[in-house]
CHARMM-style PDB file with segment names, atoms N, HN, CA, C and O in Angstrom:
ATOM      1  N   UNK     1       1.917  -1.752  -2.893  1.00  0.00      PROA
ATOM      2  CA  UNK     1       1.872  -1.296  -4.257  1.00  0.00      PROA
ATOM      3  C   UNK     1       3.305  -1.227  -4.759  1.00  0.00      PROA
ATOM      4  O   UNK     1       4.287  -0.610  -4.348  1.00  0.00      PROA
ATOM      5  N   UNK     2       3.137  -1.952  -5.649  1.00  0.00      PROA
ATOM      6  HN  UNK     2       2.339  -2.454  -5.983  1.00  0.00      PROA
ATOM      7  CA  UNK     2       5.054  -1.451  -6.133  1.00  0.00      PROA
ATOM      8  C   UNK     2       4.746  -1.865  -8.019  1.00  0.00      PROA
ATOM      9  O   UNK     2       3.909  -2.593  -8.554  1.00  0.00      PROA
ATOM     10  N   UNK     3       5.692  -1.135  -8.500  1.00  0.00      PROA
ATOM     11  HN  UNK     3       6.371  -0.543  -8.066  1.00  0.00      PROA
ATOM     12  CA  UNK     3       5.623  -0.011  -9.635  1.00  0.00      PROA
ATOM     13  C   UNK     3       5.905   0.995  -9.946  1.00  0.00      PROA
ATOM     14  O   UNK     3       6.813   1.767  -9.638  1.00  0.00      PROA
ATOM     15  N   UNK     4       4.607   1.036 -10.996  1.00  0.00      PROA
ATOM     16  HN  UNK     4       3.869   0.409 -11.247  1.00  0.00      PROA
ATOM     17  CA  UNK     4       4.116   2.608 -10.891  1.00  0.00      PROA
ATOM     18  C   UNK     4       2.405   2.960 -10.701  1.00  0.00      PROA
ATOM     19  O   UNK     4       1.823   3.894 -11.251  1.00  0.00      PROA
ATOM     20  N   UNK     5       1.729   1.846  -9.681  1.00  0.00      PROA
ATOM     21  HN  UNK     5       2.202   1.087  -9.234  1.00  0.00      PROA
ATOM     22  CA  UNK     5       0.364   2.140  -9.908  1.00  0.00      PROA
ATOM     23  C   UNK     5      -0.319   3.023  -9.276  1.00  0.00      PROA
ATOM     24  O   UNK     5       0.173   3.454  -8.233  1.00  0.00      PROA
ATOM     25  N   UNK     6      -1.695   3.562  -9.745  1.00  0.00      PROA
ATOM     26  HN  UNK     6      -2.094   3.211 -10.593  1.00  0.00      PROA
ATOM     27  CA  UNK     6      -2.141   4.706  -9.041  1.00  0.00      PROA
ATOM     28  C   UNK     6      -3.567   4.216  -8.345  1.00  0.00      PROA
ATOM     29  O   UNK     6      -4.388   3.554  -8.980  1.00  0.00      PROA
ATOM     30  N   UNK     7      -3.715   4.517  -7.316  1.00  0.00      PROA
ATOM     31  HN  UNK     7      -3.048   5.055  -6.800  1.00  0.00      PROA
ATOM     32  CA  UNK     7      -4.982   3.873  -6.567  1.00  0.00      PROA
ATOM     33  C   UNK     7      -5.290   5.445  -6.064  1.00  0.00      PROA
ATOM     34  O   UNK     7      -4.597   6.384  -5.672  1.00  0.00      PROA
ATOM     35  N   UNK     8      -6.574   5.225  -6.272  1.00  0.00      PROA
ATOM     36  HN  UNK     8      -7.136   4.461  -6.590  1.00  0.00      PROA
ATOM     37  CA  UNK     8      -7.448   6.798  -5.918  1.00  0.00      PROA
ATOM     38  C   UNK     8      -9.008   6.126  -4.877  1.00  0.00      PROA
ATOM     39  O   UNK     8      -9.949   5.396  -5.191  1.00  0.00      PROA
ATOM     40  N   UNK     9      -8.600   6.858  -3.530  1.00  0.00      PROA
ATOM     41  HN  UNK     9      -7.836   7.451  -3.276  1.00  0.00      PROA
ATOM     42  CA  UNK     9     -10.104   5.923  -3.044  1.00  0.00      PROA
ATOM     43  C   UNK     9     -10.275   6.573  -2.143  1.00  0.00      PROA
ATOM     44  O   UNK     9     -10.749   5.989  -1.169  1.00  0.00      PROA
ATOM     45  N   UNK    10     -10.051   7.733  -2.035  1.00  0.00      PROA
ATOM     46  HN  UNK    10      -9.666   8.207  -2.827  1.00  0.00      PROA
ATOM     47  CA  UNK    10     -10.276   8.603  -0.658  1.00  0.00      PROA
ATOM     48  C   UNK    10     -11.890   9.354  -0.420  1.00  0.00      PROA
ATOM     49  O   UNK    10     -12.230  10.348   0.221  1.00  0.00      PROA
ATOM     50  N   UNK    11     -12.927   8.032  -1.543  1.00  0.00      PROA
ATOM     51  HN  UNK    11     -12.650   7.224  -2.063  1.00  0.00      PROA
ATOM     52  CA  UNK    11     -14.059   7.833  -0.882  1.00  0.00      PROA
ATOM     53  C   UNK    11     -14.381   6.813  -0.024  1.00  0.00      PROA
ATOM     54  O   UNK    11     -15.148   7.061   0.907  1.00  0.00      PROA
ATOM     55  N   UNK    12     -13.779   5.323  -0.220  1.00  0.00      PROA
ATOM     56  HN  UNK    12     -13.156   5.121  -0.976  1.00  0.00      PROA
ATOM     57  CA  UNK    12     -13.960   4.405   0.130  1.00  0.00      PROA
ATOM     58  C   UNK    12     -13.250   4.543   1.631  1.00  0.00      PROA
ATOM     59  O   UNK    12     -12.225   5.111   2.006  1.00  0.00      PROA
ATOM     60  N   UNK    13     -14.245   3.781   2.299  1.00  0.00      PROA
ATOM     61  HN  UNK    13     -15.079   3.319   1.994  1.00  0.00      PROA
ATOM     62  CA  UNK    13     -14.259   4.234   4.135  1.00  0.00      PROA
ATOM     63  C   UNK    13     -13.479   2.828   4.275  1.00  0.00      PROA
ATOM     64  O   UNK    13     -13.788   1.679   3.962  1.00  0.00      PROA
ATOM     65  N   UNK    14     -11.871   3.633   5.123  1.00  0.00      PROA
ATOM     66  HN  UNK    14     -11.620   4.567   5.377  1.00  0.00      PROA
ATOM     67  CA  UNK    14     -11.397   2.856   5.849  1.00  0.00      PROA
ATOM     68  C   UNK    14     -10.953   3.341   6.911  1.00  0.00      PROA
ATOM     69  O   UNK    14     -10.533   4.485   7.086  1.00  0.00      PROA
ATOM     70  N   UNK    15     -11.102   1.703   8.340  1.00  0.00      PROA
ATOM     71  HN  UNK    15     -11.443   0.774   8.197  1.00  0.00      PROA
ATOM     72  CA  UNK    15     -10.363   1.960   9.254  1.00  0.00      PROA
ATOM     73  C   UNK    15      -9.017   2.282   9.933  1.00  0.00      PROA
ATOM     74  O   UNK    15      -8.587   3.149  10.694  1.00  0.00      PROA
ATOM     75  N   UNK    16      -8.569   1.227   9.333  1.00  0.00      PROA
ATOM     76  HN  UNK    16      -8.918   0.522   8.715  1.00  0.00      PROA
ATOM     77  CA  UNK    16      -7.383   0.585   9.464  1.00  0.00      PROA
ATOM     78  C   UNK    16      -6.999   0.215   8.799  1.00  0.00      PROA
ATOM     79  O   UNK    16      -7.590  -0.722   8.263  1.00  0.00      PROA
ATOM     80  N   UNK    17      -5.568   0.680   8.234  1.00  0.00      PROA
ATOM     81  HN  UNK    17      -5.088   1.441   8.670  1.00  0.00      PROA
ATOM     82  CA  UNK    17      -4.896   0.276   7.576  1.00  0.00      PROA
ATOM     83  C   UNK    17      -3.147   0.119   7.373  1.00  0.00      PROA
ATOM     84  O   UNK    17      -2.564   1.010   7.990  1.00  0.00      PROA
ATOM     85  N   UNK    18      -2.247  -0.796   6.663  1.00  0.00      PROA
ATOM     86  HN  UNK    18      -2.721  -1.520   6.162  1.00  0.00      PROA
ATOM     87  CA  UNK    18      -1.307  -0.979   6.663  1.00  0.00      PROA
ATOM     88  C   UNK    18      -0.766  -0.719   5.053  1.00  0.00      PROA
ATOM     89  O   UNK    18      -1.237  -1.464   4.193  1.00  0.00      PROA
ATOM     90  N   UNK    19       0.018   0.116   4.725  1.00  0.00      PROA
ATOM     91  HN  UNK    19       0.402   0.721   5.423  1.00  0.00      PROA
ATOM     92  CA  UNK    19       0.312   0.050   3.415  1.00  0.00      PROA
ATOM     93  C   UNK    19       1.880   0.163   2.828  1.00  0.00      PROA
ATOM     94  O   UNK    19       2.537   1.112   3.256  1.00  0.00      PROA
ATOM     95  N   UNK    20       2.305  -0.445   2.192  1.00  0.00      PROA
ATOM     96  HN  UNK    20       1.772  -1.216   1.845  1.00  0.00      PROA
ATOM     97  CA  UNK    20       3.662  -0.478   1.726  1.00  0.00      PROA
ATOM     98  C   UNK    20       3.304  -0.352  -0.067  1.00  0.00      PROA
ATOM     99  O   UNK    20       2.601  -1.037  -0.809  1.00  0.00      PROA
ATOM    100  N   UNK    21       4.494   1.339  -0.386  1.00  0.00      PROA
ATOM    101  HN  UNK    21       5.066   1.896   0.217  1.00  0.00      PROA
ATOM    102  CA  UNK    21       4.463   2.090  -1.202  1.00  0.00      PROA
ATOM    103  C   UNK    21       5.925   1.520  -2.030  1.00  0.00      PROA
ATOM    104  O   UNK    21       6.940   1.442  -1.338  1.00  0.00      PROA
ATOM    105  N   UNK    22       5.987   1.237  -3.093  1.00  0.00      PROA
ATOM    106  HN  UNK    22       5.163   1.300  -3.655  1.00  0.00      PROA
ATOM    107  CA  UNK    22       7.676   1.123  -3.890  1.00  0.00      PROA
ATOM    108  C   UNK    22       7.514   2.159  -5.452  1.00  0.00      PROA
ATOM    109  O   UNK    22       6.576   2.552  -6.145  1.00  0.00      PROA
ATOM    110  N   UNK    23       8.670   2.257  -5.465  1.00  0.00      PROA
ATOM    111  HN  UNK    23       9.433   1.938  -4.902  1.00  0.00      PROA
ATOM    112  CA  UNK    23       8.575   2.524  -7.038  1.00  0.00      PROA
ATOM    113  C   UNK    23       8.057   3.816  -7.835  1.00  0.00      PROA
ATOM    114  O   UNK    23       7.999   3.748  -9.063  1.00  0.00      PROA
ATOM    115  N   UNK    24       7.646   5.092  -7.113  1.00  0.00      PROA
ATOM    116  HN  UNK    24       7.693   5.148  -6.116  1.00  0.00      PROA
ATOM    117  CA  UNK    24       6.839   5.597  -7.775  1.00  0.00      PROA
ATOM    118  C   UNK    24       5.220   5.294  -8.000  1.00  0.00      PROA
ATOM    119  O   UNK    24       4.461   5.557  -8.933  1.00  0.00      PROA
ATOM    120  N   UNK    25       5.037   4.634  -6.746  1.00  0.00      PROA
ATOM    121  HN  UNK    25       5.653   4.421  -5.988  1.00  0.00      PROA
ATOM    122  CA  UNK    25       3.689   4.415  -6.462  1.00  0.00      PROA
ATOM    123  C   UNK    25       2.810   5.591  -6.407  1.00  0.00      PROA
ATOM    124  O   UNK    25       3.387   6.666  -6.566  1.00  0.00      PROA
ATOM    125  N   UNK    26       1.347   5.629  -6.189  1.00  0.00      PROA
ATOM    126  HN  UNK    26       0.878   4.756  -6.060  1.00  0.00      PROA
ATOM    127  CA  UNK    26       0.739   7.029  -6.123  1.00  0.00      PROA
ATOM    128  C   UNK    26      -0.154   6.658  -5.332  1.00  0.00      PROA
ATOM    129  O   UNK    26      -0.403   5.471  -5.541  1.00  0.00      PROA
ATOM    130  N   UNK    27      -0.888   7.169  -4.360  1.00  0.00      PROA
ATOM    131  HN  UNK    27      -0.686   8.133  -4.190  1.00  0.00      PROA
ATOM    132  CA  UNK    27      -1.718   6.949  -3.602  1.00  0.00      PROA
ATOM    133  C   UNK    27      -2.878   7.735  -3.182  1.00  0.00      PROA
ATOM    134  O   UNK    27      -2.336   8.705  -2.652  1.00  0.00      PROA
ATOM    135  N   UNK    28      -4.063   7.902  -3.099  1.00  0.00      PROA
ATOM    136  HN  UNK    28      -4.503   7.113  -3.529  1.00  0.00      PROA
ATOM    137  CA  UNK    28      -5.196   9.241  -2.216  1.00  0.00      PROA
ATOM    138  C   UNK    28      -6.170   7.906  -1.394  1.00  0.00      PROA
ATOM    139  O   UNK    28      -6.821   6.940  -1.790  1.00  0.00      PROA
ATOM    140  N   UNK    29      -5.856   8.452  -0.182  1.00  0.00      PROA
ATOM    141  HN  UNK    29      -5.327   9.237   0.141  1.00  0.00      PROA
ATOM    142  CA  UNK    29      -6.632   7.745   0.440  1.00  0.00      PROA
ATOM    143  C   UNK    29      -7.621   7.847   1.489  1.00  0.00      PROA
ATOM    144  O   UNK    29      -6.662   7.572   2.209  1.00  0.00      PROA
ATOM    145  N   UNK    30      -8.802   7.999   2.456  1.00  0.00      PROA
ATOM    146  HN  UNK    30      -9.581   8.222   1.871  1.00  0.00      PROA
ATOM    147  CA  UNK    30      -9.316   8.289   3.282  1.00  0.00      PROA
ATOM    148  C   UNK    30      -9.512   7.197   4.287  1.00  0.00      PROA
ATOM    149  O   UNK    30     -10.378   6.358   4.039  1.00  0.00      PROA
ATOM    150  N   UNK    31      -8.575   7.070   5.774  1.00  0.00      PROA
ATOM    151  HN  UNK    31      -7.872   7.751   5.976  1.00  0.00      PROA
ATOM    152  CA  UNK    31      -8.547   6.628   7.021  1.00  0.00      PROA
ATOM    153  C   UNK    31      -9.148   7.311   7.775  1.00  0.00      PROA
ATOM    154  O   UNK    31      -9.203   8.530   7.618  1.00  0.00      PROA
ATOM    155  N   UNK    32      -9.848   6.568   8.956  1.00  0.00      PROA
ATOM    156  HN  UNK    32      -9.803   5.577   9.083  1.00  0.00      PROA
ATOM    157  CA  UNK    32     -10.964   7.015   9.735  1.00  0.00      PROA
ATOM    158  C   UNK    32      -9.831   6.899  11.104  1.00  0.00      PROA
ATOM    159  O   UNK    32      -9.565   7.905  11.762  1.00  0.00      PROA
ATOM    160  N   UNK    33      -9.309   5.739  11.373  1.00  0.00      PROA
ATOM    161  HN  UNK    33      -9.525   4.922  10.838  1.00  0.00      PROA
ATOM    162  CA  UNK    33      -8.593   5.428  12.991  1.00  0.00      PROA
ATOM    163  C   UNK    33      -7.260   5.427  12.513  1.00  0.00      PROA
ATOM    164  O   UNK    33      -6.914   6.549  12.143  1.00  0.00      PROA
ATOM    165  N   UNK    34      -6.301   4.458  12.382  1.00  0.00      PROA
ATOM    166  HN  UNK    34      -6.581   3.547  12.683  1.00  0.00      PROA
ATOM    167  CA  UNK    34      -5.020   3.664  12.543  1.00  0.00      PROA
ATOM    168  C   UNK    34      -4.348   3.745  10.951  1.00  0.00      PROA
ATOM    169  O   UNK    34      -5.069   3.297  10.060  1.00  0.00      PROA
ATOM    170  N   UNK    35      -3.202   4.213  10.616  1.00  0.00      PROA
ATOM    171  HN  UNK    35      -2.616   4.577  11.340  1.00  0.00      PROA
ATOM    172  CA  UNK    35      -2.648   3.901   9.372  1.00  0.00      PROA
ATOM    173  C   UNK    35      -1.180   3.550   9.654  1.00  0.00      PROA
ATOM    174  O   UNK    35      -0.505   4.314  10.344  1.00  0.00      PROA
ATOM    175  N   UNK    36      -0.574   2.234   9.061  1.00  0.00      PROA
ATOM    176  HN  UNK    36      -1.122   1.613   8.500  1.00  0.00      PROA
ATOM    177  CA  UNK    36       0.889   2.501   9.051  1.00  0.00      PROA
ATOM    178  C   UNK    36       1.280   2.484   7.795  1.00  0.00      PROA
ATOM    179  O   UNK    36       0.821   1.721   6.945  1.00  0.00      PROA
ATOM    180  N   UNK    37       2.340   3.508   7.569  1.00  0.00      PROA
ATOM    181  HN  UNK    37       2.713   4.128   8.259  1.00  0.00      PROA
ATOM    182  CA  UNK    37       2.912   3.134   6.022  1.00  0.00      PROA
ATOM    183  C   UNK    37       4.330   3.099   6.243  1.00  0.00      PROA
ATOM    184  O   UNK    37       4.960   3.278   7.285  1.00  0.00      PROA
ATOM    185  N   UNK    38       4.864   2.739   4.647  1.00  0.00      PROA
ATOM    186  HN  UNK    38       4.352   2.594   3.800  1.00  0.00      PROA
ATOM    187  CA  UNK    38       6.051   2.554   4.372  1.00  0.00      PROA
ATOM    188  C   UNK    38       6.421   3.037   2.690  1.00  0.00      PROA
ATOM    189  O   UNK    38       6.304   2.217   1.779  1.00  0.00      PROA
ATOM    190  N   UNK    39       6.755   4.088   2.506  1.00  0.00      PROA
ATOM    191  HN  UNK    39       6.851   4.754   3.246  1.00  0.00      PROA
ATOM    192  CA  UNK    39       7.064   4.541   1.603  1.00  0.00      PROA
ATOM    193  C   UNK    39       8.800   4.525   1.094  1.00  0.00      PROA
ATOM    194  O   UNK    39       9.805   4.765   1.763  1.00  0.00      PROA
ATOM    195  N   UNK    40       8.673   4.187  -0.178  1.00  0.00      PROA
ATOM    196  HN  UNK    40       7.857   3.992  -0.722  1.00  0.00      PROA
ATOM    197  CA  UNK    40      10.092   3.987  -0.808  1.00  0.00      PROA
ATOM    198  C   UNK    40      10.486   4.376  -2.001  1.00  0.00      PROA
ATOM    199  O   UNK    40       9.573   4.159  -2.798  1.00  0.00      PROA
ATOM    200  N   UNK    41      11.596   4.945  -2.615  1.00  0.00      PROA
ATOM    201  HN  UNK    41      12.337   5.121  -1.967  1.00  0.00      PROA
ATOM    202  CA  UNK    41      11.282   5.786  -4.191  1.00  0.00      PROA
ATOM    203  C   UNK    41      10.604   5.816  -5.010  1.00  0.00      PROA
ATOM    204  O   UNK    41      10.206   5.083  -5.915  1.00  0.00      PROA
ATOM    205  N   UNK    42      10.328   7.718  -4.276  1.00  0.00      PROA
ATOM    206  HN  UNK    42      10.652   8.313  -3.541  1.00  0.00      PROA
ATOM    207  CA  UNK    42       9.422   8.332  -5.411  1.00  0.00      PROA
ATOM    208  C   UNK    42       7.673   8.064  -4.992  1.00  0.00      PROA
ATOM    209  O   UNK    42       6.743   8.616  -5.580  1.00  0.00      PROA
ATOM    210  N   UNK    43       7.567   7.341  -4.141  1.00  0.00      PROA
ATOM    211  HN  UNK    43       8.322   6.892  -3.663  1.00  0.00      PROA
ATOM    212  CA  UNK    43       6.257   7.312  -4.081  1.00  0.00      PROA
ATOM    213  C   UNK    43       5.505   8.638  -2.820  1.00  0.00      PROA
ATOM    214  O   UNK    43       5.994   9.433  -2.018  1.00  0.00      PROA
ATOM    215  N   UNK    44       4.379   8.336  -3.170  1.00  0.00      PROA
ATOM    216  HN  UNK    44       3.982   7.690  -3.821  1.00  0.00      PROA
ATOM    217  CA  UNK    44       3.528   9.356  -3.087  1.00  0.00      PROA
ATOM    218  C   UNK    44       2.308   8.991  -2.050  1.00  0.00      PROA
ATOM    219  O   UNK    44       1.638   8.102  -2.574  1.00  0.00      PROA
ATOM    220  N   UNK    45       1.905   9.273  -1.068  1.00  0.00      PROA
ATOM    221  HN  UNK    45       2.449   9.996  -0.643  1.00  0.00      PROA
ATOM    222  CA  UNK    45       1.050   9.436  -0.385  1.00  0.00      PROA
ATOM    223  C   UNK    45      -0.018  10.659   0.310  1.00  0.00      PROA
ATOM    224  O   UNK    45       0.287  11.311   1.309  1.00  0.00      PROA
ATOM    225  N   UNK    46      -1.144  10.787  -0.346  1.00  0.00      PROA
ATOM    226  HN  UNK    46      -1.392  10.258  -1.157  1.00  0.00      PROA
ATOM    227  CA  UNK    46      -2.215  12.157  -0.393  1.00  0.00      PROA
ATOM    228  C   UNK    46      -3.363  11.036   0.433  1.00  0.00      PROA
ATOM    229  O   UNK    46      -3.861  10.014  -0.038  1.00  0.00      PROA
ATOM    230  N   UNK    47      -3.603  11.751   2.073  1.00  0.00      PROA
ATOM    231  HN  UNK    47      -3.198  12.581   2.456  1.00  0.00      PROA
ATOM    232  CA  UNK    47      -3.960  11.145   3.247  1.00  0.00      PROA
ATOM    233  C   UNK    47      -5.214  11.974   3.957  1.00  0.00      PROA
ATOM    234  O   UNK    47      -5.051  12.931   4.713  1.00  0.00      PROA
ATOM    235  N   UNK    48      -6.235  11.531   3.646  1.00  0.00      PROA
ATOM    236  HN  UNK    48      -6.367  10.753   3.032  1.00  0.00      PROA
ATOM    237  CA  UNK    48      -7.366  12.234   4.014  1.00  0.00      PROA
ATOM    238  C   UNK    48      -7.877  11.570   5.257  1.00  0.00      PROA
ATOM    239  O   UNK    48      -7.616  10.383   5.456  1.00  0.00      PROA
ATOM    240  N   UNK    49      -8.525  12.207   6.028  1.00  0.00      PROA
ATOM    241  HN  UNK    49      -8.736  13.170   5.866  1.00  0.00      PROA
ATOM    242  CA  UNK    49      -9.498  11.982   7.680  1.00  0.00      PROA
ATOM    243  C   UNK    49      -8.053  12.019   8.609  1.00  0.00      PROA
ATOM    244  O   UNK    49      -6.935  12.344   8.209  1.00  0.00      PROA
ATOM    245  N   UNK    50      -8.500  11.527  10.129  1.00  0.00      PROA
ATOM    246  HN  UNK    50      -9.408  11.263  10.454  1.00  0.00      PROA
ATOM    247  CA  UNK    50      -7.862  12.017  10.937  1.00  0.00      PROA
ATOM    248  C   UNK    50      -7.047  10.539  11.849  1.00  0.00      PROA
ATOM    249  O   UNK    50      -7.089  10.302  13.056  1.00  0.00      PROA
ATOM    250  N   UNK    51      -6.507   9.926  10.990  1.00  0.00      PROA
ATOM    251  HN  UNK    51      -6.473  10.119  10.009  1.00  0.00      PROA
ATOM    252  CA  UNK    51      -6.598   8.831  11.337  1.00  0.00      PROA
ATOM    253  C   UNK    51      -4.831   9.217  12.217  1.00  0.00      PROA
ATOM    254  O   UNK    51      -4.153  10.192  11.895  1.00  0.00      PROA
ATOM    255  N   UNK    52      -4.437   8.262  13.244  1.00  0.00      PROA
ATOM    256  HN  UNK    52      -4.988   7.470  13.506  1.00  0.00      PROA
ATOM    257  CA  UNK    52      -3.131   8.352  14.047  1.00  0.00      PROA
ATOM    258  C   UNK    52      -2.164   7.400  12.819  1.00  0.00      PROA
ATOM    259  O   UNK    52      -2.426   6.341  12.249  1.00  0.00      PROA
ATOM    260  N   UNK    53      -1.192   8.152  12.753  1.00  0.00      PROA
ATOM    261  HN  UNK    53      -0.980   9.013  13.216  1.00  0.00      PROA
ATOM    262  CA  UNK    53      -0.321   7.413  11.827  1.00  0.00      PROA
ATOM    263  C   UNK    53       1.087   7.099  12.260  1.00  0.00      PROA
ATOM    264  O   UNK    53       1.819   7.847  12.908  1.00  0.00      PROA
ATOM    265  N   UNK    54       1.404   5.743  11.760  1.00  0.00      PROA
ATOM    266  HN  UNK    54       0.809   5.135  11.234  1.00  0.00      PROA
ATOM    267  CA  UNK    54       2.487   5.081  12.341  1.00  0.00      PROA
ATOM    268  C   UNK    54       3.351   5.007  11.022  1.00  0.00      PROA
ATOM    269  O   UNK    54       2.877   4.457  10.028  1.00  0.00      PROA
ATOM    270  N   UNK    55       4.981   5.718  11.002  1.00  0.00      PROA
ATOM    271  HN  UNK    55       5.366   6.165  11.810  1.00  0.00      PROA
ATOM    272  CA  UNK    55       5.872   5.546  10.014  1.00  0.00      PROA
ATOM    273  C   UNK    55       6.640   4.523  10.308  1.00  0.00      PROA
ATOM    274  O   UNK    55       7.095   4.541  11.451  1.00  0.00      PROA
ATOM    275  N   UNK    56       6.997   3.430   9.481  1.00  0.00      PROA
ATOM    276  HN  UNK    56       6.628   3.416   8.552  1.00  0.00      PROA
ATOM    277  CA  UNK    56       7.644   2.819   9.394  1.00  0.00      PROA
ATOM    278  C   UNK    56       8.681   3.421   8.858  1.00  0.00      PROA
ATOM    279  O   UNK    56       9.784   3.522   9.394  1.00  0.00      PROA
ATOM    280  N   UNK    57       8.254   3.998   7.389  1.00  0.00      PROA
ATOM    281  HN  UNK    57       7.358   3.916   6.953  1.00  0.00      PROA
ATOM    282  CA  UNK    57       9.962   4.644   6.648  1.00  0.00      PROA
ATOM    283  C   UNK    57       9.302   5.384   5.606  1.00  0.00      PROA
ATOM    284  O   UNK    57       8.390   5.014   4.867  1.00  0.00      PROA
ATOM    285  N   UNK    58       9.969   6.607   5.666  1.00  0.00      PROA
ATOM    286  HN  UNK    58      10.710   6.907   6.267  1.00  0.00      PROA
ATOM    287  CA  UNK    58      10.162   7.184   4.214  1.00  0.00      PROA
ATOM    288  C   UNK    58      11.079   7.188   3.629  1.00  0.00      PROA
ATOM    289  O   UNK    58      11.978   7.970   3.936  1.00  0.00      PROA
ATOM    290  N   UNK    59      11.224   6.231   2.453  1.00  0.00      PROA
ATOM    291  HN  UNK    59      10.494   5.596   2.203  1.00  0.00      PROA
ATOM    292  CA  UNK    59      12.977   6.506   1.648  1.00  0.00      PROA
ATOM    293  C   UNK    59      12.693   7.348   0.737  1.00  0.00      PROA
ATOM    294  O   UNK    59      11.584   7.720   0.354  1.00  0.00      PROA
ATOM    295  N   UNK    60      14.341   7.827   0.185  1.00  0.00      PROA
ATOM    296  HN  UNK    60      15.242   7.524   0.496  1.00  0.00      PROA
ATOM    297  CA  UNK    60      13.789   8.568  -0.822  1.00  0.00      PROA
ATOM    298  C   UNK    60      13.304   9.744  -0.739  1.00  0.00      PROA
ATOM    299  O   UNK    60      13.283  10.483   0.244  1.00  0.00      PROA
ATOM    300  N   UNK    61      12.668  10.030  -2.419  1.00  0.00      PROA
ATOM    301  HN  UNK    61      12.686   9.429  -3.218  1.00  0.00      PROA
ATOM    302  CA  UNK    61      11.986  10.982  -2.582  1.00  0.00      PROA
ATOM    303  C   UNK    61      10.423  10.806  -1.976  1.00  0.00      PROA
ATOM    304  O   UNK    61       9.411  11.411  -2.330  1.00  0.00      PROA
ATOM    305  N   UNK    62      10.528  10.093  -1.264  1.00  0.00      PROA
ATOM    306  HN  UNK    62      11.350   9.602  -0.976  1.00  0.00      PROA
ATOM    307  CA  UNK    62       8.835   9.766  -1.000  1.00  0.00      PROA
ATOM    308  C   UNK    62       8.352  10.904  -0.201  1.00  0.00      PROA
ATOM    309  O   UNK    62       8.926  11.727   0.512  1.00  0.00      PROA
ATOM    310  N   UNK    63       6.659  10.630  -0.659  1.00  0.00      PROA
ATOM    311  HN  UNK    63       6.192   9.961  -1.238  1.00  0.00      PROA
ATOM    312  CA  UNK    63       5.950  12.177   0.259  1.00  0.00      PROA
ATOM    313  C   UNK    63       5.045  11.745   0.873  1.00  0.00      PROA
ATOM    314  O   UNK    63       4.339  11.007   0.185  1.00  0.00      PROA
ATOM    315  N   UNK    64       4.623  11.900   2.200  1.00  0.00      PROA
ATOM    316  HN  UNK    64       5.197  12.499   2.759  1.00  0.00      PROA
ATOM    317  CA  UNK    64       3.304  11.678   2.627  1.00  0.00      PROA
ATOM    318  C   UNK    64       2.699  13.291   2.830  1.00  0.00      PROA
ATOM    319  O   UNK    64       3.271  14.298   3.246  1.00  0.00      PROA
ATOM    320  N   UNK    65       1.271  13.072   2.341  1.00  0.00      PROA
ATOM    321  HN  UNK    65       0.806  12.253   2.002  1.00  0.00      PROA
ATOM    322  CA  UNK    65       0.701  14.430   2.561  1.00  0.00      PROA
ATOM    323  C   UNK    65      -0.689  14.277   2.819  1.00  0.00      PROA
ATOM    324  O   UNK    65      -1.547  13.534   2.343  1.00  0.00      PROA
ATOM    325  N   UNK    66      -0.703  15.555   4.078  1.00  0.00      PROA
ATOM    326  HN  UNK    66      -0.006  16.159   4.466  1.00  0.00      PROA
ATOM    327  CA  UNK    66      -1.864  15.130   4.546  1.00  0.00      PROA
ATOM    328  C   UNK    66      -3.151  16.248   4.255  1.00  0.00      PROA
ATOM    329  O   UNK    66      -2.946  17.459   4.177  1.00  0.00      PROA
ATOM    330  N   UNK    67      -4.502  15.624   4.109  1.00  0.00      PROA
ATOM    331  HN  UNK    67      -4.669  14.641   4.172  1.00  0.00      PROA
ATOM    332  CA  UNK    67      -5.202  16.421   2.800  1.00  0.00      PROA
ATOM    333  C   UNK    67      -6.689  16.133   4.232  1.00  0.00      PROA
ATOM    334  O   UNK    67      -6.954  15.306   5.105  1.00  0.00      PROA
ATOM    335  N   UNK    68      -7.379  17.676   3.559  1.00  0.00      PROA
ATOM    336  HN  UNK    68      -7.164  18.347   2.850  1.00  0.00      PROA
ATOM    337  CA  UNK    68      -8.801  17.698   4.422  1.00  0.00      PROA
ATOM    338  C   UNK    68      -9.914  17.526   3.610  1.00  0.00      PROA
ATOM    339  OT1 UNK    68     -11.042  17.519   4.102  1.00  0.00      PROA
TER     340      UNK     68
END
């Protein structure tokens, strides 16, 4: 995602996933297993289920947060 877009899906069932954040991105998402991210200014990550998570990078003001 790079921008400023907002993706909201922390109904939609995922396993696995890989995601790269730029810009003031926004994110809510729900992982079941595997997530890697990469967050970079200003963006935003709101991280639902119990999935094992792999950081690549947080730059920045970036946030990952993790939500029940």
């Amino acid at each position: 995602m790079v921008g400023a877009p907002i993706l909201r899906a922390e109904k939609l069932r995922i396993v696995e996933l890989s995601i790269t954040m730029e810009n003031s991105s926004k994110a809510e998402l729900f992982c079941e297993k595997k997530i890697e991210v990469y967050l970079e200014n200003k963006s935003k990550l709101e991280l639902y289920g119990q999935p094992s998570v792999t950081v690549k990078a947080i730059k920045g003001s970036s946030l990952l947060q993790k939500r029940e």
